[in-house]
MMTF fields as JSON, N, C-alpha, C and O atoms, coordinates in Angstrom:
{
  "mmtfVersion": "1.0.0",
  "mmtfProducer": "UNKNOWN",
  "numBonds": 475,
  "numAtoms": 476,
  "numGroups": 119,
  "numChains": 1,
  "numModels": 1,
  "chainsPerModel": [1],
  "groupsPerChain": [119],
  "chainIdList": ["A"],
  "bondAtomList": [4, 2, 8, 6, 12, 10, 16, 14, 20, 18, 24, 22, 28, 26, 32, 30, 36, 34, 40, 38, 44, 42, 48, 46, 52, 50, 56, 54, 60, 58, 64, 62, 68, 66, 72, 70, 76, 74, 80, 78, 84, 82, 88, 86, 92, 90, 96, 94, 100, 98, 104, 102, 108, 106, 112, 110, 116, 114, 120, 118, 124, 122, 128, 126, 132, 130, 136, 134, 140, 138, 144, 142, 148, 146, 152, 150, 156, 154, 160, 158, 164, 162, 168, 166, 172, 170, 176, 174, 180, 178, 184, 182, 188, 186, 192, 190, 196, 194, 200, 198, 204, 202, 208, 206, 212, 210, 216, 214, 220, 218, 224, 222, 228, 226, 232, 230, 236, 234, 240, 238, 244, 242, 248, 246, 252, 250, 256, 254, 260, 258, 264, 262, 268, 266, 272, 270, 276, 274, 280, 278, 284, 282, 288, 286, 292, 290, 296, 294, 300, 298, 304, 302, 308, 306, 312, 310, 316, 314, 320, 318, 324, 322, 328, 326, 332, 330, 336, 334, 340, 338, 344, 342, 348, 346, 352, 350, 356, 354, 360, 358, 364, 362, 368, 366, 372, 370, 376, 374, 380, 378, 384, 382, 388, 386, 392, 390, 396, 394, 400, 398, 404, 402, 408, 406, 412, 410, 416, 414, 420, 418, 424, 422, 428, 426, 432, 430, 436, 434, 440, 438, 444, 442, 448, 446, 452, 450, 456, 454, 460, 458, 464, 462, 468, 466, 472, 470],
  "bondOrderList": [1, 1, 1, 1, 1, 1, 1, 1, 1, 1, 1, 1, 1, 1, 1, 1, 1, 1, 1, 1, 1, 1, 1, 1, 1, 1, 1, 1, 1, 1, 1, 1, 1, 1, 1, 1, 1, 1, 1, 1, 1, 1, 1, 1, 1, 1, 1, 1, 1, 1, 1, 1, 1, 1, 1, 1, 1, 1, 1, 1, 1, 1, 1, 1, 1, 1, 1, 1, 1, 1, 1, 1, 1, 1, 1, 1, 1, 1, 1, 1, 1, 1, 1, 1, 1, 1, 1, 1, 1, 1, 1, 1, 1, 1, 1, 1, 1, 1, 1, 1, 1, 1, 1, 1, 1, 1, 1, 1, 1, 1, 1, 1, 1, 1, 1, 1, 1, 1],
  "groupList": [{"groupName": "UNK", "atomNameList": ["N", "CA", "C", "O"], "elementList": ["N", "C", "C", "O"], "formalChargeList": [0, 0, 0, 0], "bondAtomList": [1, 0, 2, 1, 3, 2], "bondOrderList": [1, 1, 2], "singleLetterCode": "X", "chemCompType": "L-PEPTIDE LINKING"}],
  "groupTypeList": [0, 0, 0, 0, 0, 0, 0, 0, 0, 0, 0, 0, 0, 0, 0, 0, 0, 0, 0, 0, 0, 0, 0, 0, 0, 0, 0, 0, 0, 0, 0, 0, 0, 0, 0, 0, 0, 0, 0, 0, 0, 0, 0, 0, 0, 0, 0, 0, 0, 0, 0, 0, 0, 0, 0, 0, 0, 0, 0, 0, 0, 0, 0, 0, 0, 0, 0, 0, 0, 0, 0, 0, 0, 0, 0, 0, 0, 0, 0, 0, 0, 0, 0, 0, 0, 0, 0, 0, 0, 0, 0, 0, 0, 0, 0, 0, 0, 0, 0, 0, 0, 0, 0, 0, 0, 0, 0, 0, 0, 0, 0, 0, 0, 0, 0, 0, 0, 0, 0],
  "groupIdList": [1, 2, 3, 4, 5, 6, 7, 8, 9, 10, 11, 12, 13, 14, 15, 16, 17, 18, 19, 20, 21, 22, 23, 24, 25, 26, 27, 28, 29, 30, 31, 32, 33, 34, 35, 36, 37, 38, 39, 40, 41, 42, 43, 44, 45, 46, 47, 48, 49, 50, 51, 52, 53, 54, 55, 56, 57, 58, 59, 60, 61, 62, 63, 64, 65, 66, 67, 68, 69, 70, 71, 72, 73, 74, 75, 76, 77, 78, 79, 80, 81, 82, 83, 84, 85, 86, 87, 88, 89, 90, 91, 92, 93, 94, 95, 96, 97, 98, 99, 100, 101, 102, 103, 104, 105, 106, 107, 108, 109, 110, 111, 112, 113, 114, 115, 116, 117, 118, 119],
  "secStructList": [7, 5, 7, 1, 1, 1, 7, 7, 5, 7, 1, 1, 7, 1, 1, 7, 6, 6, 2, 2, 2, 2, 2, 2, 2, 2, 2, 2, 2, 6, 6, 1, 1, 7, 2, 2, 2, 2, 2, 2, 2, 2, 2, 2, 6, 7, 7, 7, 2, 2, 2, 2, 2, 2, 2, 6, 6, 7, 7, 1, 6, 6, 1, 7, 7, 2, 2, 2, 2, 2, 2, 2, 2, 2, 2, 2, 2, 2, 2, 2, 6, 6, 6, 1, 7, 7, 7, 7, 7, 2, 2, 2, 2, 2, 2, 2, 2, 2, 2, 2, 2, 2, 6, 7, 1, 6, 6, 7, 7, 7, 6, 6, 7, 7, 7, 6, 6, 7, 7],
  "xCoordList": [28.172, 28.117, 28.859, 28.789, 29.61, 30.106, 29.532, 28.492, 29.834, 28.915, 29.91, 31.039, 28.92, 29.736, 30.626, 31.789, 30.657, 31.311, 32.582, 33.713, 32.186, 33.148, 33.78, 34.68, 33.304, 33.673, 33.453, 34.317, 32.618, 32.577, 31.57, 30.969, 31.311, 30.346, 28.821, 28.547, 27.805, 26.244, 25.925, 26.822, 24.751, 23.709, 22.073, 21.046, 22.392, 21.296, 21.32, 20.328, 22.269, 22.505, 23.697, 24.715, 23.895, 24.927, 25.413, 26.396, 24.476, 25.084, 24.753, 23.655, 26.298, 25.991, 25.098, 25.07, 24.417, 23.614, 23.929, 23.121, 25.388, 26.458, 26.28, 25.546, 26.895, 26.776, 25.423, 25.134, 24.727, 23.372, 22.496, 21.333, 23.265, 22.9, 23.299, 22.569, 24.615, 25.257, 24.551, 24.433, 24.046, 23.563, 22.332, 22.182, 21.252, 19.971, 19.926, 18.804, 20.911, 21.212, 21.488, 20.808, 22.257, 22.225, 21.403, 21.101, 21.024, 19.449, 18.621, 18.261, 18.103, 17.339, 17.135, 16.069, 18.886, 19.345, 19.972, 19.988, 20.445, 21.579, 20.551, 19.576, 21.443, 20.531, 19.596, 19.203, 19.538, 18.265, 18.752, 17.892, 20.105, 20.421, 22.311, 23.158, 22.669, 24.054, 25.431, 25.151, 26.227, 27.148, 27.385, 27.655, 27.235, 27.031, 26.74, 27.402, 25.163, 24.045, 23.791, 23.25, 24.503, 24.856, 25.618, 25.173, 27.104, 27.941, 27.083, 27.698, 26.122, 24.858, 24.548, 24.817, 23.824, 22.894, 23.903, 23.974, 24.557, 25.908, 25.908, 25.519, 26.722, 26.708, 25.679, 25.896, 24.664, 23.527, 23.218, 23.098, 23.184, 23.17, 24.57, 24.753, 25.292, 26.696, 27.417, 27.941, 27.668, 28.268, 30.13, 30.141, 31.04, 32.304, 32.586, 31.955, 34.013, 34.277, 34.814, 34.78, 35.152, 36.389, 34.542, 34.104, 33.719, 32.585, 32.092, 32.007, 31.706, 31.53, 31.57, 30.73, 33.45, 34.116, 34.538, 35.436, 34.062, 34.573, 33.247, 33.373, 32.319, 30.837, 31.062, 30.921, 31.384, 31.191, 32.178, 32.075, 33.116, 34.252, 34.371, 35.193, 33.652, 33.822, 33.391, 32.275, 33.957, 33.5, 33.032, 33.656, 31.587, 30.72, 31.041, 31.265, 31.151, 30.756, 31.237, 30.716, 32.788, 33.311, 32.227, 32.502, 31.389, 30.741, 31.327, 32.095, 30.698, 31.125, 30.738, 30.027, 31.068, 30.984, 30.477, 30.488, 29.571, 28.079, 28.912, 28.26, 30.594, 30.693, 30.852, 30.706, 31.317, 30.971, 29.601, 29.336, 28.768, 27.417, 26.996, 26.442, 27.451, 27.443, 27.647, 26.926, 29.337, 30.037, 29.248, 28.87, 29.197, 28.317, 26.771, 26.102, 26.754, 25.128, 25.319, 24.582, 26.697, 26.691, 27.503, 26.927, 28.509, 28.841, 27.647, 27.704, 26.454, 25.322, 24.89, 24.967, 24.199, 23.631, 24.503, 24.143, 25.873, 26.413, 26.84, 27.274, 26.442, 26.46, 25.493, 25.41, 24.25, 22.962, 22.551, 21.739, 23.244, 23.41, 24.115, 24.19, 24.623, 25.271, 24.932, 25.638, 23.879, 23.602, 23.686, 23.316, 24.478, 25.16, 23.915, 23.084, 23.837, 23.511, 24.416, 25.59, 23.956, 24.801, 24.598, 23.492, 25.687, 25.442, 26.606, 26.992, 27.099, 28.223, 27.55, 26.83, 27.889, 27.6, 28.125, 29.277, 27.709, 28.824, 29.789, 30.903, 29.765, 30.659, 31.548, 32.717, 31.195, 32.301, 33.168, 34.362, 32.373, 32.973, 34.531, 35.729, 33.744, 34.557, 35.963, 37.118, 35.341, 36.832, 37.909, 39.018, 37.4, 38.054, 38.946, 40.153, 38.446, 39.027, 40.307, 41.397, 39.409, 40.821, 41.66, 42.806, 41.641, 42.591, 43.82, 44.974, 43.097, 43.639, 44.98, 46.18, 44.007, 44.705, 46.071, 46.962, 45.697, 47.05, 48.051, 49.167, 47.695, 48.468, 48.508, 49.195, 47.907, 47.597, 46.535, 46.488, 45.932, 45.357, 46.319, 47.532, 45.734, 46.648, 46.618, 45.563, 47.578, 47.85, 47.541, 46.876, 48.212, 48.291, 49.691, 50.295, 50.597, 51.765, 52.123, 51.146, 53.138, 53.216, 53.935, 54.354, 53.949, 54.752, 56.52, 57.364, 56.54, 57.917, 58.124, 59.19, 57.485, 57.328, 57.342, 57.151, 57.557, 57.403, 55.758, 55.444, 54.852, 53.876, 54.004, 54.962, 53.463, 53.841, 53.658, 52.702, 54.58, 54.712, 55.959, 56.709, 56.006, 56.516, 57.91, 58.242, 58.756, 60.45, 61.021, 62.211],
  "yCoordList": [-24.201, -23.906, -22.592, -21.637, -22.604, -21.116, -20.558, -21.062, -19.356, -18.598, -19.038, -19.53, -18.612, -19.783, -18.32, -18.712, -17.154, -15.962, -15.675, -15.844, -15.127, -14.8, -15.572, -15.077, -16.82, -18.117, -17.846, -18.36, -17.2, -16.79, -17.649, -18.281, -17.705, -18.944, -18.343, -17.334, -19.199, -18.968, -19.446, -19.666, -20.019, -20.415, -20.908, -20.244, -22.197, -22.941, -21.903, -21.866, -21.31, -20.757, -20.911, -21.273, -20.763, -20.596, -19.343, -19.189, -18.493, -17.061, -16.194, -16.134, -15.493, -14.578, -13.2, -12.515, -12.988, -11.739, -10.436, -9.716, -10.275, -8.933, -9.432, -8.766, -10.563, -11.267, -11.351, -11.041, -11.928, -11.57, -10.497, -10.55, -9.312, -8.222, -7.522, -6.832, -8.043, -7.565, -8.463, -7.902, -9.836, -10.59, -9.729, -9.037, -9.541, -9.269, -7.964, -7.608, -7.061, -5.62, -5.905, -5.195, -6.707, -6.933, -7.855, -7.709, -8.765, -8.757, -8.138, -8.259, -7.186, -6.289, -5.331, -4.842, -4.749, -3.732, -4.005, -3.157, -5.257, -5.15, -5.363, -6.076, -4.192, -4.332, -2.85, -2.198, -2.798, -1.725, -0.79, -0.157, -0.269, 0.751, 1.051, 0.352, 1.935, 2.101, 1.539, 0.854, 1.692, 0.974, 1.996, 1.723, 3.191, 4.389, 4.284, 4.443, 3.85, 4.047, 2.835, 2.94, 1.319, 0.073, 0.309, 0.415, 0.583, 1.355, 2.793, 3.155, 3.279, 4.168, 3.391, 3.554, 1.966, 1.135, 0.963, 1.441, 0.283, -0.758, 0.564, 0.705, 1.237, 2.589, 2.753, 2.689, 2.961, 3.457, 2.476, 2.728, 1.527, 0.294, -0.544, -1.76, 0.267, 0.371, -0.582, -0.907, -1.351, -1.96, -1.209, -0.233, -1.823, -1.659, -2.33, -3.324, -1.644, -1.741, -3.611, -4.498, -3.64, -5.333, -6.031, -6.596, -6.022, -6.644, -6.905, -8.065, -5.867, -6.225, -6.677, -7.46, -6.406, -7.346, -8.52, -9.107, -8.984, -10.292, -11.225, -11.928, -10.784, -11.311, -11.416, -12.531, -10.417, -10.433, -11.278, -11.808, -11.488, -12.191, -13.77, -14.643, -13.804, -15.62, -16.321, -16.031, -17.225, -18.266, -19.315, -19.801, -19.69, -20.835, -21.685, -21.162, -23.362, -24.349, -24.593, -25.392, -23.735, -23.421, -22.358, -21.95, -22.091, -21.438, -19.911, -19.437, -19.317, -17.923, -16.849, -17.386, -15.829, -14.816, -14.223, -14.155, -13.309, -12.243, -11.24, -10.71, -10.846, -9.868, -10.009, -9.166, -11.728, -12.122, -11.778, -11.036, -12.141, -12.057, -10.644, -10.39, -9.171, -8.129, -7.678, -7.124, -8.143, -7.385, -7.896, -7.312, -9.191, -10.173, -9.125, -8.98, -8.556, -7.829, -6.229, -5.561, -5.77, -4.694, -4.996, -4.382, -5.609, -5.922, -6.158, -5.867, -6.681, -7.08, -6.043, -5.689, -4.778, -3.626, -2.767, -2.0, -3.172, -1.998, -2.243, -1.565, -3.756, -4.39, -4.019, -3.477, -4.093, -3.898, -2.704, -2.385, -1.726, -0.033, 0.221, 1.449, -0.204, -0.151, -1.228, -1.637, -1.405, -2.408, -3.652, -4.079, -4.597, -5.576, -6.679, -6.074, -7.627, -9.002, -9.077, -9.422, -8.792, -9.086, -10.284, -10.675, -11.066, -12.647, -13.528, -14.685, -12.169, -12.777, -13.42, -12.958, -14.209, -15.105, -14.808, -14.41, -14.816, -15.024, -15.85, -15.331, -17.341, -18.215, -17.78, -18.156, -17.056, -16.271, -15.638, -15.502, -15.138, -13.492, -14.498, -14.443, -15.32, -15.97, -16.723, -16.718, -17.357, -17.846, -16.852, -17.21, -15.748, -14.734, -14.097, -13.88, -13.914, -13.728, -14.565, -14.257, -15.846, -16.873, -16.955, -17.125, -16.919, -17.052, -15.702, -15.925, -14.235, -13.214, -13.965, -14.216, -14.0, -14.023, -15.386, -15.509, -16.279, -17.335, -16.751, -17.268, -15.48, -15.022, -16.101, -15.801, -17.129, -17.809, -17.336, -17.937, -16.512, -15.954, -15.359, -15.205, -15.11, -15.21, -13.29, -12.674, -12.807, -11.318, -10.745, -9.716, -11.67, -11.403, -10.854, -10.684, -10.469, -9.96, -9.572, -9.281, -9.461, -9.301, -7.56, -6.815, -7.293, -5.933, -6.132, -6.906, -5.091, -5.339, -6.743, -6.883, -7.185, -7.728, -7.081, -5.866, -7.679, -6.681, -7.477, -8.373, -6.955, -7.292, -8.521, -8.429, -9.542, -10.827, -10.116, -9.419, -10.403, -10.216, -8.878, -8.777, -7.861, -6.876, -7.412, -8.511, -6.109, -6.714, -5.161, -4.845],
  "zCoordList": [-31.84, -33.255, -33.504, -32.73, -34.693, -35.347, -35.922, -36.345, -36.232, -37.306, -38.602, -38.618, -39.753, -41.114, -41.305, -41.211, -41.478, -41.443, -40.742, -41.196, -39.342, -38.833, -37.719, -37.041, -37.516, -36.411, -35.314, -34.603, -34.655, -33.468, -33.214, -34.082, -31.763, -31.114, -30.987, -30.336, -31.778, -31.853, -31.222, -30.407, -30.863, -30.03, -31.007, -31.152, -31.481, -32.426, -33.946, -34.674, -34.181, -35.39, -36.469, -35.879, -37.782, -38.154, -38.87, -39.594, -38.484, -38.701, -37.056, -36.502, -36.463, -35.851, -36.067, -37.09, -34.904, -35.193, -35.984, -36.571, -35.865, -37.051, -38.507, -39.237, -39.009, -39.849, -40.74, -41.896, -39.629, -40.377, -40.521, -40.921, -40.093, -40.072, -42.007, -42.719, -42.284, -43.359, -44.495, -45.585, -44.384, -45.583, -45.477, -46.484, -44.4, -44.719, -45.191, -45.552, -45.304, -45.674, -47.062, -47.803, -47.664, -49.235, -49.88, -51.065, -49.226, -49.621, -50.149, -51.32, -49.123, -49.534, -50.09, -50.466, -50.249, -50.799, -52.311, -53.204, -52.413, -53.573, -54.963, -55.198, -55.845, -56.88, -57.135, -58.102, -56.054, -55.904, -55.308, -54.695, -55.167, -54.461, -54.95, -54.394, -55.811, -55.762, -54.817, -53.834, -54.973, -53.873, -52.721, -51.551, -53.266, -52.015, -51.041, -50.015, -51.241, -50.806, -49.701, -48.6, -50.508, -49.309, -48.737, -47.595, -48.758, -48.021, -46.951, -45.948, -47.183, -46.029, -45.604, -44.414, -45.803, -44.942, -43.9, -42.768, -44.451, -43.509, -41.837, -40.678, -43.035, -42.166, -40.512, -39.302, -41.323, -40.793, -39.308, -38.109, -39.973, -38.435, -37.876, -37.939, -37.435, -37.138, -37.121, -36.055, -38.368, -38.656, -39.628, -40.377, -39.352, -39.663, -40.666, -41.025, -41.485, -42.813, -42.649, -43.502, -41.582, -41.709, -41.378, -42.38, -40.366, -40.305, -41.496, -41.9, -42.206, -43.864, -44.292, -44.735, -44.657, -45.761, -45.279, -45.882, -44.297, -43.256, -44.563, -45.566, -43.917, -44.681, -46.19, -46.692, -46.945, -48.591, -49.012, -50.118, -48.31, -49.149, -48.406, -48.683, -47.734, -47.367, -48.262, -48.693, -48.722, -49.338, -48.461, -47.519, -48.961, -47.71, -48.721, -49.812, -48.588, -49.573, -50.576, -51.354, -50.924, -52.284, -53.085, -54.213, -52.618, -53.873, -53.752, -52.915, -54.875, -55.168, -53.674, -52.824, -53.485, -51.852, -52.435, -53.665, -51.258, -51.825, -52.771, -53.671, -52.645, -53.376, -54.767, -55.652, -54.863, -56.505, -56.679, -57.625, -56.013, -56.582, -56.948, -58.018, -55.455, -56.432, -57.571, -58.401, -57.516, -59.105, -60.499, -61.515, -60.061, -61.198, -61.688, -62.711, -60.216, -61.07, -61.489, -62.214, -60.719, -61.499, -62.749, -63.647, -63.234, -64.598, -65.358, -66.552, -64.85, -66.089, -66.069, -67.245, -65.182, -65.216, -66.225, -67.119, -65.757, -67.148, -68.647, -69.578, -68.371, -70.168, -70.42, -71.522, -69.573, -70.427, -70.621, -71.49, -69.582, -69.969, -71.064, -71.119, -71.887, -72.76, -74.085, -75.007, -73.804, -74.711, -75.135, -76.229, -73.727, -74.557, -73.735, -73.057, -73.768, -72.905, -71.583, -71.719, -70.402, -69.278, -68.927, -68.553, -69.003, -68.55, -67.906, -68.073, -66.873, -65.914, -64.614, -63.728, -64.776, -63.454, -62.207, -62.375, -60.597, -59.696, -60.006, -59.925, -60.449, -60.613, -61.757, -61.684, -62.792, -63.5, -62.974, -63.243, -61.993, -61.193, -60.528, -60.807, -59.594, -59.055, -59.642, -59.216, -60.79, -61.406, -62.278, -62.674, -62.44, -63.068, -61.359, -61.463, -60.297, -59.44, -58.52, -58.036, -58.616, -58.28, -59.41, -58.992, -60.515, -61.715, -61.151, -60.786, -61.233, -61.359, -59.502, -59.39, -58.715, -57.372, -57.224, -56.383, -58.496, -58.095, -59.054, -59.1, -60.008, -60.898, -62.166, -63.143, -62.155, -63.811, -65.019, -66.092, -64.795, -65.799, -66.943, -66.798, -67.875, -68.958, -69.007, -69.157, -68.895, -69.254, -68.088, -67.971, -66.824, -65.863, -65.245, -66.305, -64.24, -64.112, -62.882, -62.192, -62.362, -61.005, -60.548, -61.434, -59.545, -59.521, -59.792, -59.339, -60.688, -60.938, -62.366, -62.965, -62.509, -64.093, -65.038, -64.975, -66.1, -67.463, -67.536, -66.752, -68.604, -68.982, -69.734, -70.501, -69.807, -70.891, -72.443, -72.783, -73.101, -74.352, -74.434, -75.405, -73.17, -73.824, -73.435, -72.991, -73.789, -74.504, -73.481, -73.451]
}
């Protein structure tokens, strides 16, 4: 068996022991602790920046990656700090991200483009 993360070979699991070191750290943490402060945990039990971001950004199943699911909750924390209804979804997060990344989003642009519309 692989780990669903980083493909390395488990043993009756589908998350390696690193791996599941970084989900059960935002688990418990996300939400409830600044990005600082998860960036300290990570830290703290010696885990590395690519180990990390190996974890937050996989997509399992097509569905949205834990780091959609972050941004998704700090965008609502700061709508609702501000007054508004926060009601971004991971799966928002997510299609606003693949849009931006195939470059079809609309008022999107590449380096060295002009901006759409300008002259």
């Amino acid at each position: 068996m692989r780990c669903i993360f980083c493909k390395t070979r488990t043993l009756f699991r589908k998350i390696c022991p690193t791996c599941a070191k970084v989900v059960a750290i935002v688990d418990r943490a996300a939400g409830k602790v600044g990005m600082g402060e998860l960036v300290d945990l990570f830290r703290a039990e010696g885990l590395t920046r690519e180990q990390v971001d190996r974890v937050l950004d996989t997509e399992v199943d097509s569905r949205p990656t834990i780091r959609d699911r972050l941004t998704s909750q700090m965008a609502n924390a700061l709508m609702q700090g501000l007054g508004m209804p926060g009601r971004q979804s991971p799966e928002d997060v997510r299609r606003v991200r693949l849009a931006a990344a195939s470059g079809a989003g609309a008022g999107t642009w590449r380096a060295g483009e002009k901006p759409p519309g300008a002259q």
